[in-house]
C-alpha positions as CSV (number, residue, x, y, z in Angstrom):
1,X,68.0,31.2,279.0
2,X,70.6,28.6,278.3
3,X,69.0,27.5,275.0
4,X,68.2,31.4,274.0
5,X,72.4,32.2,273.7
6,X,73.0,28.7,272.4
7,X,73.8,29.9,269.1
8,X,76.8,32.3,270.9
9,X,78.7,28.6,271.4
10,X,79.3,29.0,267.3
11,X,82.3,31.3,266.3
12,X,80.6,31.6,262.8
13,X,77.7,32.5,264.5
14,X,79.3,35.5,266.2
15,X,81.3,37.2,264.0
16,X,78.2,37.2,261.5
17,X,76.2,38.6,264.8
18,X,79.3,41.2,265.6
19,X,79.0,42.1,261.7
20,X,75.4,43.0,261.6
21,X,75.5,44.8,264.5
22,X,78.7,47.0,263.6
23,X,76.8,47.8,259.8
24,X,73.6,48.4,261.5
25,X,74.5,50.6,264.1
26,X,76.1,52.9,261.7
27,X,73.1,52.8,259.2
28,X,70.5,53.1,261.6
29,X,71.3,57.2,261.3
30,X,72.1,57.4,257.7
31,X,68.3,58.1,256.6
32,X,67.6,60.4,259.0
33,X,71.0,62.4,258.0
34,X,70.2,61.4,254.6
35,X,66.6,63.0,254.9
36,X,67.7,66.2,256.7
37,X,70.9,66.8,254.6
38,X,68.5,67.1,251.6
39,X,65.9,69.0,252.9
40,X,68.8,71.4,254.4
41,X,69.5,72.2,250.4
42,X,66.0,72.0,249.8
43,X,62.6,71.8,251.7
44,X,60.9,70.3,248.5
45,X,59.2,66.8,249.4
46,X,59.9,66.0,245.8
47,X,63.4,66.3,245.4
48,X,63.7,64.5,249.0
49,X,61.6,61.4,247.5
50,X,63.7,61.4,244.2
51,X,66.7,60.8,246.6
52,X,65.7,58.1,248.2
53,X,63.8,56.7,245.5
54,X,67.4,56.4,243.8
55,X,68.4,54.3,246.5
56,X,66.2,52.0,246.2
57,X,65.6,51.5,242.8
58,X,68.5,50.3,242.3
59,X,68.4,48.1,245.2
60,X,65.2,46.4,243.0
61,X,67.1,46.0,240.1
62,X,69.8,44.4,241.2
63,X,68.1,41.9,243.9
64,X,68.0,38.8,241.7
65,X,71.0,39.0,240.7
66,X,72.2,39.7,243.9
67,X,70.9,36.6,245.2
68,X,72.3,34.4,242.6
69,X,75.3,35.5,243.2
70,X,74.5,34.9,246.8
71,X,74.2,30.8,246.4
72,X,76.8,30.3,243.7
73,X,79.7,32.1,245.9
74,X,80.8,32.0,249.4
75,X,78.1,34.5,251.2
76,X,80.5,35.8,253.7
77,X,82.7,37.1,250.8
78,X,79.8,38.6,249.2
79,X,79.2,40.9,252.1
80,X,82.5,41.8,252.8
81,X,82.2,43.2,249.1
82,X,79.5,44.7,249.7
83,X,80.7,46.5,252.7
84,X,83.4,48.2,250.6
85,X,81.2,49.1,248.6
86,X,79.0,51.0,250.7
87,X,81.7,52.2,253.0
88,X,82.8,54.3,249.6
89,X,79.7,56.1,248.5
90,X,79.2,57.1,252.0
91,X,82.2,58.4,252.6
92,X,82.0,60.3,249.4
93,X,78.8,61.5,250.4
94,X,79.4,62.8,253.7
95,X,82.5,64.4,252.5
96,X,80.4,66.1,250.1
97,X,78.2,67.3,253.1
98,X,80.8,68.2,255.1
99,X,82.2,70.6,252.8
100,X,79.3,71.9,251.6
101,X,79.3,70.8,248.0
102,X,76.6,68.6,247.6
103,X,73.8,68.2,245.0
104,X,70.9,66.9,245.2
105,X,72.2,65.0,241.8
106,X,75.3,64.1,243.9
107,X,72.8,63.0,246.4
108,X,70.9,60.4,243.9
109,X,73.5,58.9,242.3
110,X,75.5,57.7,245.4
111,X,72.1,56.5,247.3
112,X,72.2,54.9,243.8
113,X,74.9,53.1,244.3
114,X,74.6,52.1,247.8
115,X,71.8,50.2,247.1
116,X,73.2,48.7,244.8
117,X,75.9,47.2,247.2
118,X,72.7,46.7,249.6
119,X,70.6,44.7,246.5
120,X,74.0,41.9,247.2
121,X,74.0,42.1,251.0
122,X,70.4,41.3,251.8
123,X,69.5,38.0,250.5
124,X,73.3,37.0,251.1
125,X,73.0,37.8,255.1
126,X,69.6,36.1,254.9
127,X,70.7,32.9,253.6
128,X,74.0,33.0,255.4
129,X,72.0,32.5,258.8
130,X,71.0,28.7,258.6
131,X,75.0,27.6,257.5
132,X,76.1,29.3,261.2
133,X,73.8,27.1,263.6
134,X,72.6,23.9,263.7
135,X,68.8,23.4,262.6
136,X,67.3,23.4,265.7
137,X,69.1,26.8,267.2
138,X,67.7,28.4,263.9
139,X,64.8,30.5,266.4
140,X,67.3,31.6,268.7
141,X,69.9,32.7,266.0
142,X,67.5,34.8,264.0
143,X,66.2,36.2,267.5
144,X,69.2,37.0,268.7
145,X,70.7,38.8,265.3
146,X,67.2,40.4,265.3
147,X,67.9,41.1,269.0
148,X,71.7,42.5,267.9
149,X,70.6,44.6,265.3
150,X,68.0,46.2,266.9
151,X,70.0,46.9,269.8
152,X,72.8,48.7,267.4
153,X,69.8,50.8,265.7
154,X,68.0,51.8,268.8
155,X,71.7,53.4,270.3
156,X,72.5,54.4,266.4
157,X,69.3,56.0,265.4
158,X,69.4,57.5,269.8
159,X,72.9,58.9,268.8
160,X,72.2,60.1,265.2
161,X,69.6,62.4,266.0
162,X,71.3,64.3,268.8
163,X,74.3,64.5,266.5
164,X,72.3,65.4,263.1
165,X,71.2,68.1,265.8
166,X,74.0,69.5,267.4
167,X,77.0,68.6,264.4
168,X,74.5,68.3,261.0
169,X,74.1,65.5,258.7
170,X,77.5,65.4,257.3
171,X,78.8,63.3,260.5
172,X,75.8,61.0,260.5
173,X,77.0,60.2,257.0
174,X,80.2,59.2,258.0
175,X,79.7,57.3,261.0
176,X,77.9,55.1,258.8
177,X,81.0,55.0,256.4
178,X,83.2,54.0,259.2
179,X,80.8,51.0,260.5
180,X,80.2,49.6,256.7
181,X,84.3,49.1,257.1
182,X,84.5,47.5,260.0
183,X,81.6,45.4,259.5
184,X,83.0,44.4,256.1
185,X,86.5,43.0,257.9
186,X,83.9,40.9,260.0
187,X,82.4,39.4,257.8
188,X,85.4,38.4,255.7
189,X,86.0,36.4,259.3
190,X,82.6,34.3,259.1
191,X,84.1,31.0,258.3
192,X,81.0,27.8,257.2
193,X,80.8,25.1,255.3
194,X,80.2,25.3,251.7
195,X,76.5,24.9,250.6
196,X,75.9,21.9,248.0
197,X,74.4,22.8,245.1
198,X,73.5,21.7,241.8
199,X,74.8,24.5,239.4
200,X,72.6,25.8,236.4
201,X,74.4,26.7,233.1
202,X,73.0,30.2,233.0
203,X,72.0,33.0,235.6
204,X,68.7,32.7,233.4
205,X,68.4,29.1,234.9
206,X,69.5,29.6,238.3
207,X,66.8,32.6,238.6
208,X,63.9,29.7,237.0
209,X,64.7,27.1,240.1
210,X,64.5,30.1,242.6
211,X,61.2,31.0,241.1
212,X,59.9,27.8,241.2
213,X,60.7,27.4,244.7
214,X,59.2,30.9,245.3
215,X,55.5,30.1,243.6
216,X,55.6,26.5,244.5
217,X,54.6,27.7,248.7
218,X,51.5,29.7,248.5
219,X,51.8,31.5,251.7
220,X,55.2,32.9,250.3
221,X,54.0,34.8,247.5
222,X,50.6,36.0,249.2
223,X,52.9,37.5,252.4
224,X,55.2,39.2,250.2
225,X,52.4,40.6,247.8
226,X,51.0,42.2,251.1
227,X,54.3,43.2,251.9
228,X,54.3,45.1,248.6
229,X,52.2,47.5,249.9
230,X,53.2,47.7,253.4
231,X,56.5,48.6,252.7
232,X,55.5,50.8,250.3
233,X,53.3,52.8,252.6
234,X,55.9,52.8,255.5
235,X,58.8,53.5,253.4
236,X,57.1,55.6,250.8
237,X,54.5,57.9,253.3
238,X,55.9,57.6,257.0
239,X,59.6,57.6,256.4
240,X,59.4,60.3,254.5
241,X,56.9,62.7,255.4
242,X,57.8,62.2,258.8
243,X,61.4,64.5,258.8
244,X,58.9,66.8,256.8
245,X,56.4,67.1,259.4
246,X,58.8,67.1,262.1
247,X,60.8,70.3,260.5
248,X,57.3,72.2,261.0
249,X,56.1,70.5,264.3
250,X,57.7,68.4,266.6
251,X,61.3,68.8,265.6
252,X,64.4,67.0,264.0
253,X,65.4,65.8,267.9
254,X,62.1,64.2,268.2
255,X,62.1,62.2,264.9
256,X,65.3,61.0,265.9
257,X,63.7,59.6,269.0
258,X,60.8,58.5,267.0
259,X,63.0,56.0,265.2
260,X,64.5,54.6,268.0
261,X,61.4,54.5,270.1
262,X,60.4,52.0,267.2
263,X,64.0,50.2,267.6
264,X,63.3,49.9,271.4
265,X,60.0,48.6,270.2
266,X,61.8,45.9,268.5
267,X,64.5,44.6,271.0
268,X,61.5,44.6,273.2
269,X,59.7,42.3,270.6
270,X,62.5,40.5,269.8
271,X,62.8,39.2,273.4
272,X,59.2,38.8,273.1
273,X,59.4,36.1,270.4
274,X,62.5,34.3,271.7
275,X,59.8,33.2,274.8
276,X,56.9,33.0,273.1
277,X,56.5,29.4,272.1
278,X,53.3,29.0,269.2
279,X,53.0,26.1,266.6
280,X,51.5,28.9,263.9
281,X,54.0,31.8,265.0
282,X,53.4,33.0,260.9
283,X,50.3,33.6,261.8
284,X,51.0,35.9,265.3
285,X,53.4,37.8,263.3
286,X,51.0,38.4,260.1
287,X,48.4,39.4,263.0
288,X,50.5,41.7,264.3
289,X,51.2,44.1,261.3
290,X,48.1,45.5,262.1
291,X,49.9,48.1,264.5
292,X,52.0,49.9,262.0
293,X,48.8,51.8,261.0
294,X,49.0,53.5,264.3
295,X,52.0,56.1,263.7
296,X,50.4,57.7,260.7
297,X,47.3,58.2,263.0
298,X,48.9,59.4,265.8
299,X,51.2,61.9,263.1
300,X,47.4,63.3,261.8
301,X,45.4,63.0,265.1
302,X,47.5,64.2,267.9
303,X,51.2,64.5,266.9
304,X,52.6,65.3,270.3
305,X,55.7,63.3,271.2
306,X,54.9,60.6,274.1
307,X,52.1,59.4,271.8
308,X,54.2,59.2,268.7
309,X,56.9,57.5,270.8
310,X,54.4,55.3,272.4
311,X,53.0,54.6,268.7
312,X,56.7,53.8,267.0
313,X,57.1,51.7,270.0
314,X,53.8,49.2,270.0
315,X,54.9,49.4,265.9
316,X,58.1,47.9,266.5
317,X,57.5,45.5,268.6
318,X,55.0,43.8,266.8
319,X,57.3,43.9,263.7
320,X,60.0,41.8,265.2
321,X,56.7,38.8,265.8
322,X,56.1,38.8,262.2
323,X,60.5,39.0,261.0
324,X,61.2,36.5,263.3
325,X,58.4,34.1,262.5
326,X,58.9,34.9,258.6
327,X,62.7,34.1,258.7
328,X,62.3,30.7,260.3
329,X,59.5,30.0,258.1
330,X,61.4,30.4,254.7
331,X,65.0,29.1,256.7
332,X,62.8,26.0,257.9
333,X,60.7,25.4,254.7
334,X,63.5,26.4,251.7
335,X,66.3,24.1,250.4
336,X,69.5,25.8,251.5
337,X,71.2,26.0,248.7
338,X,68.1,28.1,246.8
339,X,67.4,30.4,249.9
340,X,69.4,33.3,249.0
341,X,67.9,33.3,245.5
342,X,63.9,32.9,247.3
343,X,64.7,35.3,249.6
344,X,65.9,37.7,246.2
345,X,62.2,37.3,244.7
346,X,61.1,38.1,248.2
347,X,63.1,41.2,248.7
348,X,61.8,42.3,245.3
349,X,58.6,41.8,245.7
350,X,58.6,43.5,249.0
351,X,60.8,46.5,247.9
352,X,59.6,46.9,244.1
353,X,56.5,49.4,244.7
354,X,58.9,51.8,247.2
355,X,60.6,53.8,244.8
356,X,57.3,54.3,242.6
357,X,55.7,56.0,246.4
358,X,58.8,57.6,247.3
359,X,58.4,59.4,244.1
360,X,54.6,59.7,244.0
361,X,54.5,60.9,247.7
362,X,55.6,64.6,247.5
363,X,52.9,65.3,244.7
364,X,50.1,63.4,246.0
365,X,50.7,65.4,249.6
366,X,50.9,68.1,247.8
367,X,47.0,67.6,245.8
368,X,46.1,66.0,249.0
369,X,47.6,66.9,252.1
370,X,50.1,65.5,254.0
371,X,47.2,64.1,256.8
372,X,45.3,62.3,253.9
373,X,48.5,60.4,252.7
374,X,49.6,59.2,256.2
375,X,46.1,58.2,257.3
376,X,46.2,56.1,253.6
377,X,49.2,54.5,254.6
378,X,47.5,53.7,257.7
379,X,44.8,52.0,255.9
380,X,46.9,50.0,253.7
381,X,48.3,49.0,256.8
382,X,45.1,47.4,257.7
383,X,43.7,46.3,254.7
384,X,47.4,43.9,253.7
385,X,47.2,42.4,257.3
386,X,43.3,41.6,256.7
387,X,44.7,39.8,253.3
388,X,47.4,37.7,255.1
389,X,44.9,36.7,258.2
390,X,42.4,35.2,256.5
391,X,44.4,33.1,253.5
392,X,44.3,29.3,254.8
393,X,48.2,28.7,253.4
394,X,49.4,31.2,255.7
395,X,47.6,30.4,258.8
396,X,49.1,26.5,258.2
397,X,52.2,27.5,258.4
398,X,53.9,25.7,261.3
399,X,57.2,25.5,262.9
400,X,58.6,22.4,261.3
401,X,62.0,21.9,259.6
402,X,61.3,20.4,256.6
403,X,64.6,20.9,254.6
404,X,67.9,19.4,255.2
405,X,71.1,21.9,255.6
């Protein structure tokens, strides 16, 4: 258990951890208030995926740049921007909800612009990781933020639901407001070392060496061409048809439980992969992305609560075995001072095909049916992990450091 906290002994370390936990917490209940404040001005599917689709459109088009600005400036400086950011539309937003003047074009265009400000902070906090520990804590760092972060959206997503419930979406809104703040001032605290790099003459250049590097591993590319589709069909189908089916079945209160059964999930996986000690743990956590195809089936086949909680849970578990593994992959295989720009091309690839289903979901469910869509996702679900399983590069991967910090 000593080695496990090890990272803790880092101040750099912490206030990165205290960070993502504050910003997470607070996030963890901003879709499901997001979802429900839209559907409480309309109960169209459509307008509901335009919203969100919004959100992370933008996040796609600003993801390279966002991780070249990532490794040419001090990360920790980038997120505390980014934090501002955020806290702003969200406050505007939940003002907006709380006095009953939103629009569903009000809606879009500040989702918009928080991601955005989340297109900046995701391959920053990424790469920021590896500069906080030493090389060999960097599986009990990313364990433990995993194991941070999923403890703050478990209690967030726990607390969000009752409150979306009993108070409406407006205060869900704002708690997230309030936590982007905070997080933002601890941030600004993270204090590392810079990162040596050799600086292109153009953002056109820097984005050609973090492409190389991105191509140049096989098992990259093919995991986050999977991932293209996973998230896609989690993101695009589950997340939101699910506060649609739960306004007609099970209920707001138990969607809201839903999500944090899945966070429980993960601090329960997150522990998992901490003691679980395997050469190719790539590999385990590829396997493993098998379960999130059982949701959507248990949504269509028997949509009762204890199995959907007992669904979300398995789901979230076996997520945290393949982020963990995936994180010290790239950290351990990546030159340091290209990682926030590989992990850009990753995020893009992984998040460029979710605001094309977020839009396309409400009018295929509506040809289709909402049980045809969610037992789809569940097949792509099946059908990406199949891909990743049996492609030698991946399976090869092994836990070596082969970079230098």
């Amino acid at each position: 258990m000593g080695d496990t906290f090890a990272p803790l002994a880092h101040p750099a370390f912490r206030w990165l951890l205290a960070a993502r936990f504050t910003t997470l917490a607070g996030s963890a209940m901003a879709p499901i208030a997001l979802a429900f404040a839209v559907l409480d001005i309309t109960s169209s599917v459509t307008s509901l995926g335009i919203v969100v689709a919004s959100r992370s459109l933008t996040n796609v088009v600003f993801l390279l740049w966002g991780g070249v600005v990532a490794d040419r400036l001090p990360r920790h400086l980038v997120l505390a921007g980014s934090c501002a950011l955020s806290c702003l539309s969200q406050a505007v937003i939940a003002t907006l909800v709380l006095t009953g003047s939103a629009s569903i074009t009000w809606f879009a265009v500040l989702a918009a612009v928080n991601g955005m400000s989340s297109a900046f902070s995701l391959p920053a906090s990424a790469a920021l990781v590896p500069q906080t520990v030493p090389a060999d804590l960097r599986v009990q760092a990313n364990a433990l933020l995993r194991l941070g972060v999923n403890t703050a959206m478990i209690g967030g997503a726990s607390l969000g639901g009752l409150l979306i419930a009993f108070t409406g979406p407006g205060w869900g809104l704002a708690v997230d407001a309030l936590s982007f703040a905070l997080a933002g001032v601890f941030f600004s605290l993270v204090r590392v070392p810079g990162v040596a790099a050799e600086r292109k003459p153009s953002v056109l250049a820097e984005l050609k060496v973090g492409w190389t590097e991105f191509v140049a591993r096989r098992w990259v590319w093919i995991v986050v061409v999977a991932f293209t589709f996973v998230n896609a069909a989690m993101a695009g189908g589950v997340m939101v048809l699910g506060p649609v089916l739960a306004d007609t079945t099970f209920g707001r209160e138990t969607w809201g439980l839903v999500v944090a059964a899945q966070i429980a999930g993960m601090l329960a996986g997150t522990v998992a992969a901490i003691r679980i000690k395997v050469r190719r743990q790539l590999l385990l956590g590829v396997s493993c992305v098998a379960s999130f195809a059982l949701l959507p089936v248990a949504m269509v086949v028997h949509p009762h609560p204890w199995l959907l909680l007992v669904a979300s849970f398995l789901g979230g578990l076996c997520l945290e075995q393949f982020g963990v593994a995936w994180h010290v992959a790239l950290q351990n295989h990546v030159p340091a001072d290209r990682l926030a720009r590989v992990y850009s091309y990753d995020m893009l690839g992984s998040l460029v095909a979710i605001p094309l289903a977020q839009l396309a979901i409400g009018p295929l469910s509506h040809t289709f049916g909402i049980s045809a869509m969610l037992l789809g996702c569940a097949a792509v679900h099946l059908i990406a992990t199949f891909v990743m399983v049996t492609s030698r590069s991946v399976r090869s991967v092994e836990n070596v450091d082969t970079v230098r910090v």
